[in-house]
C-alpha positions in Angstrom: -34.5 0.4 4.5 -31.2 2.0 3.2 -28.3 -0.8 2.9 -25.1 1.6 2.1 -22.4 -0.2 0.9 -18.6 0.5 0.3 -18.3 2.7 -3.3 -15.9 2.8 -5.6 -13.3 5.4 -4.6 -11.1 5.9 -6.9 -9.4 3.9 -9.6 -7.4 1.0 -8.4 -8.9 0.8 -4.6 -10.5 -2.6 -3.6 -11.2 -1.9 -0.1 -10.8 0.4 2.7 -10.1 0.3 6.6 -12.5 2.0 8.6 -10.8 4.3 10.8 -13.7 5.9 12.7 -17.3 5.9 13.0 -18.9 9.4 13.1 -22.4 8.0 13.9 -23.7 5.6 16.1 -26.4 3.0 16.2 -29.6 4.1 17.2 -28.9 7.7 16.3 -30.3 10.2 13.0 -28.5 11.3 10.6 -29.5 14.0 7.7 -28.4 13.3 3.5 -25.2 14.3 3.2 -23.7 14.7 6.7 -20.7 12.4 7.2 -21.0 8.9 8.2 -17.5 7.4 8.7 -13.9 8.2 8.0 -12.0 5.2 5.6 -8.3 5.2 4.9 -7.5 3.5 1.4 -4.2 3.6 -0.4 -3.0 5.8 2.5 -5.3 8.3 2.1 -8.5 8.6 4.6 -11.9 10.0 3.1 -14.9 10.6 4.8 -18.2 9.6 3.4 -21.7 11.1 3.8 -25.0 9.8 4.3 -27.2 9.7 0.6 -30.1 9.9 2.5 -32.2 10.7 5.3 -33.3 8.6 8.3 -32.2 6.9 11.7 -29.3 4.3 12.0 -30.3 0.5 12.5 -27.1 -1.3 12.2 -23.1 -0.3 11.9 -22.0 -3.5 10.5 -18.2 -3.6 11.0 -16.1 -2.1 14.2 -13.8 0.6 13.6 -10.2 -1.1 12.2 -11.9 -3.6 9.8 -10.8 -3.6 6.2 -14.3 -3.6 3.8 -14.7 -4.7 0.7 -15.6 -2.3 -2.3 -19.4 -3.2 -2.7 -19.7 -4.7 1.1 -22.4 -3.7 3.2 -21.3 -1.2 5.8 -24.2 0.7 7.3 -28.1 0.1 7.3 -30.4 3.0 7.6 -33.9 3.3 8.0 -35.0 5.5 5.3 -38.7 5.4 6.0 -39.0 3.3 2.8 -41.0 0.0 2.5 -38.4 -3.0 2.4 -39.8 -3.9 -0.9 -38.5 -0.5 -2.5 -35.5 0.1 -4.4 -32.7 0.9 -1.5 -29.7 0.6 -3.6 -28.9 3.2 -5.9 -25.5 4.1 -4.7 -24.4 0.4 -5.3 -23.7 -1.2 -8.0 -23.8 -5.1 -6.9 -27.6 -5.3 -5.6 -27.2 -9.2 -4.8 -25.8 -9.3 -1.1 -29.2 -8.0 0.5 -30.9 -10.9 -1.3 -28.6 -13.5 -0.1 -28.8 -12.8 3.6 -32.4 -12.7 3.5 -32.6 -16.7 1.5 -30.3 -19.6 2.4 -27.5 -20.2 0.1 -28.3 -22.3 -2.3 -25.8 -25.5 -2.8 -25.0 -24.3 -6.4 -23.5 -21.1 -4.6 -21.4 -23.0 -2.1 -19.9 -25.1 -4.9 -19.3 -22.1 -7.0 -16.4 -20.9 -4.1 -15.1 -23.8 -2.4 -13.0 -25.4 -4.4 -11.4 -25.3 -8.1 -10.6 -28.5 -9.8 -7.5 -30.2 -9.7 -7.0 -29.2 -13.6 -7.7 -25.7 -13.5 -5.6 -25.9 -9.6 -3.0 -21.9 -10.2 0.1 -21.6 -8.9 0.4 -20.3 -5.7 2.3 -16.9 -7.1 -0.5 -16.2 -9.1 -3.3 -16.6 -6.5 -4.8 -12.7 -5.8 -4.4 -12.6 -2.5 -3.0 -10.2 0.4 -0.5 -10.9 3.0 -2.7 -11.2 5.6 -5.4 -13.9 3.6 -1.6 -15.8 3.1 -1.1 -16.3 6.4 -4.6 -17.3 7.1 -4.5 -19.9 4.5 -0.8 -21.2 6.0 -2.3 -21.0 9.6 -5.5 -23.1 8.4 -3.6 -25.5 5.9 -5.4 -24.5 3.2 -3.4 -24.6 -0.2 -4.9 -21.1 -1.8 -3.7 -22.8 -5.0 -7.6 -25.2 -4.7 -9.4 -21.9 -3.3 -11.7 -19.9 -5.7 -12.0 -16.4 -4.8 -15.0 -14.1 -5.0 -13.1 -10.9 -5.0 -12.5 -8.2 -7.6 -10.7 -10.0 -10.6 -10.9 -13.4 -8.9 -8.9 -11.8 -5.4 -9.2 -14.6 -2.3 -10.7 -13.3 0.2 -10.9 -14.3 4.1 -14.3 -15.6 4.0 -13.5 -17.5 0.9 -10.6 -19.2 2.9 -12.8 -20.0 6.0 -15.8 -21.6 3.9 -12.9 -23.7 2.0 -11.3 -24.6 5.7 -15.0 -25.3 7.0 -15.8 -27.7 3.7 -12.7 -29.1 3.3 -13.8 -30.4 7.5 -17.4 -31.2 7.3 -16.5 -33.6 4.1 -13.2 -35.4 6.5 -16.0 -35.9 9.3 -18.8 -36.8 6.9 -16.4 -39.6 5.0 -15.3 -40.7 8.8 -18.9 -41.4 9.9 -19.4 -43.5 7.0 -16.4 -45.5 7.4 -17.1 -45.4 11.2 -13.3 -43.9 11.7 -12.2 -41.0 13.4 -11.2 -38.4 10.2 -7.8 -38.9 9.4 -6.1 -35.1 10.2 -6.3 -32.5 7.1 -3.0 -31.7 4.9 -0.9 -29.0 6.5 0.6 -26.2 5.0 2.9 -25.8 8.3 2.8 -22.1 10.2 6.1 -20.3 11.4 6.4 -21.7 14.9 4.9 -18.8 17.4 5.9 -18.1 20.8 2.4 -18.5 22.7 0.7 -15.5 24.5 2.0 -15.9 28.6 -1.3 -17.0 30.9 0.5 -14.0 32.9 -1.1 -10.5 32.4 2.8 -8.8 33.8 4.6 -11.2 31.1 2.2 -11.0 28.5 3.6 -8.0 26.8 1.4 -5.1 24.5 -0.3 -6.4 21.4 0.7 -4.6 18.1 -2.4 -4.4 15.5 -1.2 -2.7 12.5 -4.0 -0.3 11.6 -4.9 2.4 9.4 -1.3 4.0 7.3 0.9 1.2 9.7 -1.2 -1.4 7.9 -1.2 -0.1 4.7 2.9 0.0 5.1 3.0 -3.1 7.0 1.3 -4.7 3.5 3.0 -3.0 1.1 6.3 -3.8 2.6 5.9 -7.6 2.8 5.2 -7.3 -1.0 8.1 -5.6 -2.0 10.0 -7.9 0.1 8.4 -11.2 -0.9 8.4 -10.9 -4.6 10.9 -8.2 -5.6 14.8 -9.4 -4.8 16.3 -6.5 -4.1 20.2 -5.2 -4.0 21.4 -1.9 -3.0 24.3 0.2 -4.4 25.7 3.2 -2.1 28.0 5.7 -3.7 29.8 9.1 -2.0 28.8 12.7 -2.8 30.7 15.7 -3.1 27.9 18.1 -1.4 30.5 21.6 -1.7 28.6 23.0 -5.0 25.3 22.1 -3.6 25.6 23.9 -0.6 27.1 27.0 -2.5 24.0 27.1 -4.7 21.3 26.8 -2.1 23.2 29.8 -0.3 23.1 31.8 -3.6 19.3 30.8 -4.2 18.7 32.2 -0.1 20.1 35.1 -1.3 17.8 35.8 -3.8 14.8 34.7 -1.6 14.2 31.3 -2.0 14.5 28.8 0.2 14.3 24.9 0.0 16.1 21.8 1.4 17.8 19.0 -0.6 15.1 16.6 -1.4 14.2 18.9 -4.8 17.8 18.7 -6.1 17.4 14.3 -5.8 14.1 14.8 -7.2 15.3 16.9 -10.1 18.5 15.1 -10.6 16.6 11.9 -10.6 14.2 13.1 -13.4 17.3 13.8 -15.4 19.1 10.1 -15.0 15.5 8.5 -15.3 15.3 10.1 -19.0 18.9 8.7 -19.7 18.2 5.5 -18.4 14.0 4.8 -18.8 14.0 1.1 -17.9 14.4 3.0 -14.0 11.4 4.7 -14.6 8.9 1.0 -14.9 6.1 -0.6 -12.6 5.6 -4.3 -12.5 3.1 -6.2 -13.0 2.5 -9.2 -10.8 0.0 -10.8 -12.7 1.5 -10.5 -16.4 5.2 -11.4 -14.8 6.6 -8.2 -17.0 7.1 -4.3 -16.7 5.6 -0.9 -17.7 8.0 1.4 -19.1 6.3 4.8 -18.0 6.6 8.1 -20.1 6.0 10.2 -17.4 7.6 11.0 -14.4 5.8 11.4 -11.5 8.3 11.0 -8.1 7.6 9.6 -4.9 8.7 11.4 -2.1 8.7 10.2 1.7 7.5 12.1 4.4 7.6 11.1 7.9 4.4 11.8 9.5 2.7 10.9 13.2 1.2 8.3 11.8 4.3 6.5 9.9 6.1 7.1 6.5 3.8 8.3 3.8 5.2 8.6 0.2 3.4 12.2 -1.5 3.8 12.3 -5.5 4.9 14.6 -7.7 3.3 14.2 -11.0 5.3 15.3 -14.2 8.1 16.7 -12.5 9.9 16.9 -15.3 8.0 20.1 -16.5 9.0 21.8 -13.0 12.1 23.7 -12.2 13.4 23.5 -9.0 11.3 26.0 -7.2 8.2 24.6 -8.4 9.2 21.0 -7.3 10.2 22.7 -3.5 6.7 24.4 -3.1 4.7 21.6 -4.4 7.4 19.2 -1.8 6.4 21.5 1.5 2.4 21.8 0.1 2.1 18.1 0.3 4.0 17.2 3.3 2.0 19.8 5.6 -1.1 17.9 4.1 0.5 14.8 5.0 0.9 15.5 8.8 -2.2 17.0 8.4 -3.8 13.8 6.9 -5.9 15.7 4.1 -3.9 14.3 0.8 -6.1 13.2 -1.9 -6.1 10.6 -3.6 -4.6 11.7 -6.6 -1.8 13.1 -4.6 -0.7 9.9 -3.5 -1.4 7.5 -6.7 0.5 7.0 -9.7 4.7 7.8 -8.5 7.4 6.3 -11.0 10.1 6.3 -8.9 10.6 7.2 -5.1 13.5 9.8 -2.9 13.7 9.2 0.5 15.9 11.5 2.4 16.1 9.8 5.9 19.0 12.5 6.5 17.7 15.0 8.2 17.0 12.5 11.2 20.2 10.0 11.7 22.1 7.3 10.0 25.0 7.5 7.5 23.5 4.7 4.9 20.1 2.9 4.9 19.2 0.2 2.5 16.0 1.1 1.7 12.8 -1.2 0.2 11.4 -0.4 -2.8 8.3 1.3 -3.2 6.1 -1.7 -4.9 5.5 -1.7 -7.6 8.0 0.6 -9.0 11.9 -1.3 -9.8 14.1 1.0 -7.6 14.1 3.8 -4.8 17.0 6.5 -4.4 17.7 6.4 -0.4 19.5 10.2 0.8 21.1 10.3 3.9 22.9 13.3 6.0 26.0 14.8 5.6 29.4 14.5 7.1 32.8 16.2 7.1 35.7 13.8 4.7 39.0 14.4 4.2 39.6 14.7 0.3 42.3 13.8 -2.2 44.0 17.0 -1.9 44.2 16.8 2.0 40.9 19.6 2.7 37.6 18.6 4.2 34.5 18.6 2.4 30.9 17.9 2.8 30.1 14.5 1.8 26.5 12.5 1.5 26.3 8.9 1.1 23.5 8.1 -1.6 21.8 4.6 -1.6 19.6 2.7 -4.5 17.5 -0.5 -3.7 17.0 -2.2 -7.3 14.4 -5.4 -8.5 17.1 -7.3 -9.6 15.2 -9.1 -12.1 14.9 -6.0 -14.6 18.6 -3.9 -13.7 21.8 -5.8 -13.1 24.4 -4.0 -10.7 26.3 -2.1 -13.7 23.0 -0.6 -14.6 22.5 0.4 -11.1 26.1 1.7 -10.9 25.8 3.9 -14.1 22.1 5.7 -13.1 23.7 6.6 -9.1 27.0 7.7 -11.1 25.0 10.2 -12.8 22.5 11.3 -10.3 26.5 12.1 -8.6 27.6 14.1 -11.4 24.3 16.1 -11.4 25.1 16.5 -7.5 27.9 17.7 -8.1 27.3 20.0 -11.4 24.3 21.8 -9.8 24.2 24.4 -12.3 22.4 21.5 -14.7 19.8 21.4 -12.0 18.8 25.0 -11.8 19.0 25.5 -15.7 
């Protein structure tokens, strides 16, 4: 027997969702054709059989997030049970355990942590969705030790501390020959129940695959970064004249490279811009590179492509490497590496509506520039012009609103000076 479980793909990635199945139970399958397609970190992969043989068991349905080193898929291999099955994994333990009953020792182990060595809540590894679990089942994550990469809570973690933290209320109530006095609640957000009525019910929305992955990534920004926005007018005249005298020479290219370029240059006059934070050390990562995020709207939701060490690229570079990755991005075949490692993020929401946005920041960078589309303003001297609204989302813990004013005030002079860009 062949137990494949979850690998190790790529630096940083704790688990994956399982977007399809490309086998089914029951079925053979040959070493090295593909066995399932797995989004992580908004890229999907798909991931071959190591071996030959016929499919006993798909262990998880097709929208479940796995853990890196979780059984996914057992295969029979035509190997005796006894044999060595695991060479693609690097935990062997979890095919031992479901064969023998967990020992008491184990239970112990990830139930509970003592009042003295009790974290605070902040610091607790845990996603979103385990939050809300643990605020639905009234368990303080704070008492929860998790069995996860680096100490991370996990769901079943939460659910054996829930299922303890009963069993001991009903074993203490027998004794006492009372009925269990009812658990400490961490109280849920009120929700409106489902109506018994199929017409009134309404459509269920699951987040899955990239809406999940936003839908995550969001909350965090949200929840632990405060942010503030600062929106400033741009003169667009001299951009426009340049991208006409650039068609004329052959080369075409929107405005998102100009932001990108122009960002570089302000994020090298003011680097504390350019940092990542770091939840678990409470500080920041001055980067040395700049790698950009940009967002591209795709069927599947707003994806955010990277491009790494722009400040090595003139603008031409930066445009072809810009249209390269968003075709690959409504195309869903980014890489990893494509997606992975961005500094600071543009996204030009322009080309679609709106005259302003506020955008969020894209965690766990400290600020994203937000571009919008342009419209006709009367200027000092009486004439119309083409003007753009610029917006900045900021973690107001590292840049104050005079830093924030200074960096957008220079990203408009390079706007406006576009002959600094193209040098």
């Amino acid at each position: 027997m062949f137990e494949f479980k979850l690998p190790d793909i790529g630096e940083g990635v704790t688990e994956g969702e399982i977007v399809k199945w490309l086998v089914k139970s029951g079925e053979s399958i040959h070493k090295d054709q593909d066995m399932v397609e797995v989004m992580t970190d908004k890229v999907t992969v798909k991931i071959p059989s190591p071996v030959d043989g016929k499919i006993l068991e798909i262990k998880f349905d097709e929208g479940k997030v796995v853990k890196v080193g979780d059984a996914m898929i057992v295969i029979d291999d035509g190997k005796p049970e006894a044999s060595s099955n695991f060479q693609s994994v690097q935990h062997v333990t979890t095919h031992v355990e479901t064969q023998t009953p967990p020992q008491p020792k184990r239970q112990e182990a990830v139930i509970a942590i003592k009042d003295e060595d009790r974290r605070s809540i902040s610091k607790v590894l845990a996603s979103p969705a385990i939050r809300k679990l643990a605020r639905d089942l009234g368990v303080d994550l704070s008492f929860v030790r998790g069995t996860g990469p680096n100490g991370r809570v996990l769901e079943d973690d939460v659910n054996r501390y829930a299922a303890q933290r009963k069993t001991s209320a009903q074993s203490q109530a027998v004794q006492e020959n009372v009925m269990p006095p009812p658990p400490p609640v961490i109280t849920p957000k009120q929700e409106i129940p489902l109506a018994s009525s199929q017409s009134q019910a309404g459509d269920v929305i699951e987040p899955r695959g990239l809406r999940r992955l936003i839908f995550e990534k969001m909350t965090k920004a949200k929840q632990i970064m405060p942010h503030f926005t600062i929106i400033e007018s741009v003169d667009m005249t001299n951009i426009i004249s340049t991208r006409e005298d650039l068609k004329g020479k052959g080369i075409t290219m929107g405005y998102t490279p100009f932001f990108v370029k122009a960002s570089v240059l302000a994020l090298k006059e003011f680097p504390k811009f350019n940092s990542l934070y770091n939840e678990a050390a409470k500080n920041y990562a001055q980067k040395h590179s700049y790698n950009i995020g940009v967002a591209v709207d795709t069927p599947d939701g707003l994806n955010v492509v990277v491009i790494k060490d722009a400040d090595k690229k003139d603008l031409t570079s930066i445009s072809t490497e810009i249209a390269s990755l968003a075709d690959k991005a409504r195309q869903n075949k980014l890489s990893l590496a494509e997606v992975q490692g961005s500094t600071f993020t543009v996204s030009n929401v322009g080309s679609i509506a709106g005259i302003a946005s506020t955008p969020i920041i894209n965690y766990p960078e400290v600020a994203i520039l937000g571009v919008h589309r342009m419209e006709k303003a009367i200027g000092a001297d009486g004439k119309l012009y083409d003007r753009m609204l610029l917006s900045m989302s900021c973690d107001h813990r590292l840049i104050d609103g005079a830093d924030a004013a200074r960096f957008i005030a220079k990203i408009r002079e390079y706007i406006e000076k576009p002959a600094l860009l193209v040098a």
